[in-house]
Backbone bond lengths (Angstrom), bond angles and torsions (degrees), N, CA, C in turn:
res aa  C-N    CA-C-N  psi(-1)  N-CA   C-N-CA  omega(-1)  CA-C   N-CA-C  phi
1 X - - - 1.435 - - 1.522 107.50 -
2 X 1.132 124.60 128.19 1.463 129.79 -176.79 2.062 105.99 -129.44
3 X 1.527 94.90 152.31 1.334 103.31 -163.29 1.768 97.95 -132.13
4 X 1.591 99.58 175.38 1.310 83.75 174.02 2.185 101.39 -123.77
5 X 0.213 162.14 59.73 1.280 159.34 176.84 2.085 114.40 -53.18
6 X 1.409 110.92 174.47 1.197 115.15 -178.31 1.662 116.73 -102.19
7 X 1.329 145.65 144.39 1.230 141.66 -162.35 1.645 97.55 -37.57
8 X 1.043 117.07 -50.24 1.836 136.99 -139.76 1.150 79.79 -86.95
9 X 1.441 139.98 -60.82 1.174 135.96 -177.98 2.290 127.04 -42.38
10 X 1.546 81.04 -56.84 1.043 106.64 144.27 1.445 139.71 -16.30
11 X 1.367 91.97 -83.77 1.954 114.36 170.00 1.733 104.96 -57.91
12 X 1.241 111.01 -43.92 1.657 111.17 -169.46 1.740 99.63 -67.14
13 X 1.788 131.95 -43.00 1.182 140.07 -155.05 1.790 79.24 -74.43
14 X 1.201 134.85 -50.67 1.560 140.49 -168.35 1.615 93.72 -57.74
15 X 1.238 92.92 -54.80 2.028 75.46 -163.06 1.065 109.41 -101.70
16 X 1.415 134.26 40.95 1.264 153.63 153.49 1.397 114.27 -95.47
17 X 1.279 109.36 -39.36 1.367 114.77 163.50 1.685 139.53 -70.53
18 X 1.388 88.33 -35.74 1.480 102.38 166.24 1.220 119.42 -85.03
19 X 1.156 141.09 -9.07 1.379 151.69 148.40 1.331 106.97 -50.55
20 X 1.166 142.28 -39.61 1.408 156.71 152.84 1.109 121.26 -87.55
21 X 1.392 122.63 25.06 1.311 125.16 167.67 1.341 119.11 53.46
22 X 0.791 115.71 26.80 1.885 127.34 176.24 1.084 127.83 -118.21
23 X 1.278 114.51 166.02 1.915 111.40 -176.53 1.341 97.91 -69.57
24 X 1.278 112.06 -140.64 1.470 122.16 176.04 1.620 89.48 -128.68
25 X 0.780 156.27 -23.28 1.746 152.45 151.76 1.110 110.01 -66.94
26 X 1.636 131.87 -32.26 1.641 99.36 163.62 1.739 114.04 -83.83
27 X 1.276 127.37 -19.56 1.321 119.76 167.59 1.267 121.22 -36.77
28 X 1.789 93.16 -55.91 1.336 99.12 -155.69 1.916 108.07 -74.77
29 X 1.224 103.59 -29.63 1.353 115.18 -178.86 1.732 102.95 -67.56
30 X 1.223 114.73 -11.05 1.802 101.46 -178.50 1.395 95.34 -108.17
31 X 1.363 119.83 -20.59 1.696 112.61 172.87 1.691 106.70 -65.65
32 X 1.006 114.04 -51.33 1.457 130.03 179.68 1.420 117.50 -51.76
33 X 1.389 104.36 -19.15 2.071 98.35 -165.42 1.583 95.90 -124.66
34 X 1.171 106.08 -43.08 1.297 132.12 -160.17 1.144 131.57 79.72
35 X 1.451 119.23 13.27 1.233 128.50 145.97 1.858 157.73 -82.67
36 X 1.027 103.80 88.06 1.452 93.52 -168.32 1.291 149.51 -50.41
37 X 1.117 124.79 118.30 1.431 125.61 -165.60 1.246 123.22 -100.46
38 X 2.192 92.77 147.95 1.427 117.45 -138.08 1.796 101.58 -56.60
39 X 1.245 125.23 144.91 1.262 137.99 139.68 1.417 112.63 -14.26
40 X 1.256 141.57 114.15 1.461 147.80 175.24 1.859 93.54 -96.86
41 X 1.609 101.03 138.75 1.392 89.13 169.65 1.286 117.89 -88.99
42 X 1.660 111.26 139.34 1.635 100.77 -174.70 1.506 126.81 -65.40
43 X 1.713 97.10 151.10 1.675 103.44 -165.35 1.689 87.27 -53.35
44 X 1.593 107.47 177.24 1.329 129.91 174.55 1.982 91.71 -88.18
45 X 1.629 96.93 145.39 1.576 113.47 162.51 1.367 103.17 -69.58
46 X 1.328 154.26 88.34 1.291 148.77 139.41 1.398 129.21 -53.96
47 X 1.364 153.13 145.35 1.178 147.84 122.80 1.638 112.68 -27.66
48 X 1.383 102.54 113.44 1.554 103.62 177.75 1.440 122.98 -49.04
49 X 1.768 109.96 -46.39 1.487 125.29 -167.49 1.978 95.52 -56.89
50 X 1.526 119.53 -35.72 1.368 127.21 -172.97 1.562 111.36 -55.50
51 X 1.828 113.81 -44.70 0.930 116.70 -153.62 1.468 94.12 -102.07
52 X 0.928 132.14 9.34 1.604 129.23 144.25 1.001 147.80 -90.49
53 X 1.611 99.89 6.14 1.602 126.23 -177.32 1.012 91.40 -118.33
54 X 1.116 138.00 -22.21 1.559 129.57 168.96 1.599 132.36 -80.78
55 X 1.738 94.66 -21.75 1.174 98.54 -165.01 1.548 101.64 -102.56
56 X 1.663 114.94 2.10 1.381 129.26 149.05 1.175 107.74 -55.93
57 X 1.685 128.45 -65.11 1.602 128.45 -153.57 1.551 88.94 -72.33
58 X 1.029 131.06 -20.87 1.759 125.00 -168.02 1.382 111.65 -69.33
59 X 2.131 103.50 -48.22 1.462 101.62 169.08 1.234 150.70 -73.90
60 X 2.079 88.33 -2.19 1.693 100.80 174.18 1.330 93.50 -93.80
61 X 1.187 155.19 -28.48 1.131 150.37 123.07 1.849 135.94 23.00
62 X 1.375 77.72 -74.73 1.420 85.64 176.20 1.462 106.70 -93.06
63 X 1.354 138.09 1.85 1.372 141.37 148.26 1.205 103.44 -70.42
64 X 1.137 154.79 5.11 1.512 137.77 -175.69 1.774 80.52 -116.21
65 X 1.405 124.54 -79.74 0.966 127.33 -162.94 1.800 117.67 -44.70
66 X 1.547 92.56 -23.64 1.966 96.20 161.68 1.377 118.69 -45.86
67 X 1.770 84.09 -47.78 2.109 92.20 -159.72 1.270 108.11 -80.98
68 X 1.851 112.70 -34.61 1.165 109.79 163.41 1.811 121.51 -44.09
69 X 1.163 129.67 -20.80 1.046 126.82 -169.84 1.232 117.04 -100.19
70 X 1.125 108.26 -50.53 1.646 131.65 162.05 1.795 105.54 -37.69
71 X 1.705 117.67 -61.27 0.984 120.21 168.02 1.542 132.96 -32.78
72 X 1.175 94.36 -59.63 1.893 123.38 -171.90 1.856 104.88 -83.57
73 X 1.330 131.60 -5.37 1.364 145.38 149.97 1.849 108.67 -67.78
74 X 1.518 90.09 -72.39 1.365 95.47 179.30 1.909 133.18 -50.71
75 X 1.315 99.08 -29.65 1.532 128.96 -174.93 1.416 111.61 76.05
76 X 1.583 102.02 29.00 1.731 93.76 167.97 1.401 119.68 -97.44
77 X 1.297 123.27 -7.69 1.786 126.46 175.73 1.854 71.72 -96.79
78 X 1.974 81.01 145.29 2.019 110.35 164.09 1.233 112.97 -84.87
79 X 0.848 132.23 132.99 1.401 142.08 -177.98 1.622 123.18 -52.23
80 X 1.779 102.90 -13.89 1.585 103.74 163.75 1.954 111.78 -91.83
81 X 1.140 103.55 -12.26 1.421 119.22 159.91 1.329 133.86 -79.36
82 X 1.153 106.35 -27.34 1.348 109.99 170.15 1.707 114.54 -83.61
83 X 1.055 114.97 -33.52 1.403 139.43 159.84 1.960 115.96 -55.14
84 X 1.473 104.53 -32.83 1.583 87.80 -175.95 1.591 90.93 -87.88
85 X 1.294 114.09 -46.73 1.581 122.07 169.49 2.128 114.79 -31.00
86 X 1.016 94.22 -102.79 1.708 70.79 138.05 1.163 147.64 17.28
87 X 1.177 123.27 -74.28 1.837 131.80 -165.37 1.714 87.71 -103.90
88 X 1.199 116.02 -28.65 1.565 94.66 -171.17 1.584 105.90 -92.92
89 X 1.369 113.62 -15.56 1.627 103.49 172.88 1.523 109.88 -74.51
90 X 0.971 112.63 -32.79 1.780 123.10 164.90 1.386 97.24 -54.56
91 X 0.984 144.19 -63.01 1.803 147.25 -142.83 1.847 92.22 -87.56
92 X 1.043 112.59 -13.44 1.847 110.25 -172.18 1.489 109.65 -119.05
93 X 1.659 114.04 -12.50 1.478 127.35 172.29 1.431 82.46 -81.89
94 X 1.527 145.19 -96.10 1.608 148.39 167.22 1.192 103.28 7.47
95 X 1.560 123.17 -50.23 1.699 106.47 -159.13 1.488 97.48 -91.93
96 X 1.059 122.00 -53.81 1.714 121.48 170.49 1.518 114.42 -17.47
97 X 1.219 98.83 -64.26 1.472 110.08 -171.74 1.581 108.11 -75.71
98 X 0.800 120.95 -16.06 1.671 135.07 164.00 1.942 107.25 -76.35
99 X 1.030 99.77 -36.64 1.884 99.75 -174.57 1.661 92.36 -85.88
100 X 1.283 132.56 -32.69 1.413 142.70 -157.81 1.591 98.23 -71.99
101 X 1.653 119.64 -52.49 1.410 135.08 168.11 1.525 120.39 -50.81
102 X 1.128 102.33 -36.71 1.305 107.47 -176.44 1.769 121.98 -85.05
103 X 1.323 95.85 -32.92 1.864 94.01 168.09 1.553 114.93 -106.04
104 X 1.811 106.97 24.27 1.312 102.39 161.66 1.614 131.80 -37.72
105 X 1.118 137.21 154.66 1.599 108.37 176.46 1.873 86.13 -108.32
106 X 1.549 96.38 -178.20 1.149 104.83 175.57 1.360 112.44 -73.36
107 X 1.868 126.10 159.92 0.715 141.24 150.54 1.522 132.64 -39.67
């Protein structure tokens, strides 16, 4: 939805919003309905360079867990294979998110 408003107008909808800690689309969307909307919890401060090395291991990731699936549909992965496959994408989702915590930056 787009509007037209005046710069000044503008600037006041901005720092009306941030006064309330909000964008200027959730303001305007709780002025508009009259409902306020829920609290999102804030993203984590990451190191960017982190979250691109991560979000590499995620997409080889979810390529394994494709074939894993694809496999275990088809009935060509064994079911003790599909199972170690499995426990170790769990055990490398755990550590990710464990390395992710740890070079949080501060708040």
């Amino acid at each position: 939805m787009f509007f037209y408003c005046s710069s000044d107008e503008k600037a006041l909808i901005r720092q009306a919003a941030a006064d309330r800690g909000l964008s200027m689309s959730a303001m305007l969307r709780q002025l508009a309905t009259g409902v306020a909307q829920k609290r999102r919890k804030p993203a984590p401060h990451v190191d960017p360079a982190l979250i691109l090395a991560v979000s590499r291991y995620g997409g080889n990731l979810n390529q394994i867990s494709r074939w894993l699936n694809t496999a275990a549909r088809a009935g060509s992965a064994r079911e003790v294979d599909a199972l170690r496959v499995a426990a170790a994408l769990v055990g490398i989702e755990r550590r990710l998110a464990e390395i992710v915590a740890q070079h949080r930056r501060p708040s």
